[in-house]
N, C-alpha and C positions, 0 to 999 in steps of 0.2 A: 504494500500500500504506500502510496505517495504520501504531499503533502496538498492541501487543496487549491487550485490553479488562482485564484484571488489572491492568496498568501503567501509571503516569502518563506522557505524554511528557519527563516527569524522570527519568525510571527512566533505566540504562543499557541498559537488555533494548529498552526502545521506541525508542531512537535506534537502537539495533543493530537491530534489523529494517528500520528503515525504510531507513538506511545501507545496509544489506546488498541491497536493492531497487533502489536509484540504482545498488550496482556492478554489478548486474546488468547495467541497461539501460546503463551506461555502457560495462561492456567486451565487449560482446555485441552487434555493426553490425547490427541485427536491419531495420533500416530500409535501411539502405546493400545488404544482401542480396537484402529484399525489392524494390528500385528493380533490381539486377540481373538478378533473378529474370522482373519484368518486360520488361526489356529483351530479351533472346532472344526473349520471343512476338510482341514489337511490331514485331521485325526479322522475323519468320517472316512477319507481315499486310501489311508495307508494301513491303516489299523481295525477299521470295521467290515471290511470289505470280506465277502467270503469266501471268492475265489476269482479266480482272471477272467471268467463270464459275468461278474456280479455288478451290481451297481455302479458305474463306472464317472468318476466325478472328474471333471477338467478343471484347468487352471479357471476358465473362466468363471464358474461356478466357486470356486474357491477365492475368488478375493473379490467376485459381484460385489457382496454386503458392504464391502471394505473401501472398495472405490465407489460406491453413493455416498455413502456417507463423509467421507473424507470431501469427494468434489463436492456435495451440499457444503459442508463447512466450508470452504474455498467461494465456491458461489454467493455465500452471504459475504463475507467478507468483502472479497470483489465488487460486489452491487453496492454497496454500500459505499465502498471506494468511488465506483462508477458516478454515483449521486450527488457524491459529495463534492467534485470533479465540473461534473455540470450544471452543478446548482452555480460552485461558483463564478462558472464560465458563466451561463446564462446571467447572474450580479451581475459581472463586471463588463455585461456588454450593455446591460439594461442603464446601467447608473455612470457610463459612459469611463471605466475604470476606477472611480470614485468609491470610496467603502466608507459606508455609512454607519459606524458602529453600533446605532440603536435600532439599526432594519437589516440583520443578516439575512444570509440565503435561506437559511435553513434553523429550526432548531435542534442544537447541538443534543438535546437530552431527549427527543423525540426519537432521534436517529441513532446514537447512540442505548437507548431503550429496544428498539426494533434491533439491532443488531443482537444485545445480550441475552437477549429471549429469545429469537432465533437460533442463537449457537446452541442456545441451552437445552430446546428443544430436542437439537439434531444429535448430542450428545447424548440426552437422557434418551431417546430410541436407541440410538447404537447401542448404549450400556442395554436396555432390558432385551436388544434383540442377543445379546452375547447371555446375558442369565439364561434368559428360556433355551434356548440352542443348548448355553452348557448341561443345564438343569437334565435336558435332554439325552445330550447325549451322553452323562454320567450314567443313568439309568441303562444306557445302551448297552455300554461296555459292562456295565455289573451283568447283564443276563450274557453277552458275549464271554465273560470270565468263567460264568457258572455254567454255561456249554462247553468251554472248552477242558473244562474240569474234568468234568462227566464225561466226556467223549475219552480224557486221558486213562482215568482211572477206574473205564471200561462200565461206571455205572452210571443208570440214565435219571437217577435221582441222586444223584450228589449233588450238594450246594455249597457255596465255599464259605468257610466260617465265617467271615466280615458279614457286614450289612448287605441283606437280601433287599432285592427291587422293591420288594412291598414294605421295607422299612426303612427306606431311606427318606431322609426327610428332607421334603422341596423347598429350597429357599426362595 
């Protein structure tokens, strides 16, 4: 993200936007997400899989979730950049390059609101789509465990000491 085209990077207005972009990406693990995000589908294709006929997952299906989510975060940011760009382009053709301190383009805390609740949104999906998937596929692998138990130790009711599917508890 810039600084906004009215403003010098002297300004207080162009350090605050650009500032306000780094806290984005800094308290927002939008990467740390995206890597988790990924990890459930990569354990789906290499570890859940029954045989080399079986359910067959590509990379694209493996990091889908990961790239919406990442490009939505990117896209608000952007747009918001975008906006803030032409609002003050659209000022400074309107007031004839003239800034008027008490009639800005835009307001700051309007825009700055729509941004933090948008991230926050796209974040809090990403996290609960990663619980439920995980929540998911924790369950998976305990009955995949308890099959391949059984299947070892030649009997078709053995269950493995740990917590059985029906008592694990869903976070």
């Amino acid at each position: 993200g810039g600084t906004s085209a009215g403003s010098s990077s002297d300004a207080p207005g162009g350090y605050l936007e650009e500032w306000i972009v780094l806290l984005f990406r800094s308290i927002f693990p939008v990467h740390a997400l995206a890597a988790a995000m990924q990890s459930v589908n990569m354990i789906r294709k290499f570890v859940e899989t029954d045989d080399a006929n079986g359910h067959r997952i590509g990379v694209g299906r493996i990091i889908m979730p990961a790239v919406i989510m990442h490009g939505t975060f990117d896209v608000i940011l952007l747009g918001i950049n975008v906006f803030i760009e032409t609002s003050w382009d659209n000022y400074m053709e309107a007031n004839e390059g003239q800034v008027d301190e008490s009639n800005p383009p835009y307001n700051p805390m309007i825009v700055n609101g729509v941004a933090w609740c948008s991230i926050i949104v796209v974040m809090l999906l990403g996290v609960l789509w990663y619980f439920r998937e995980n929540r998911n596929q924790r369950l998976r692998l305990i009955l995949l465990e308890e099959k391949e138990k059984a299947r070892e130790s030649g009997s078709p009711t053995y269950t493995s000491p740990g917590p059985h599917s029906s008592e694990v508890e869903l976070v």
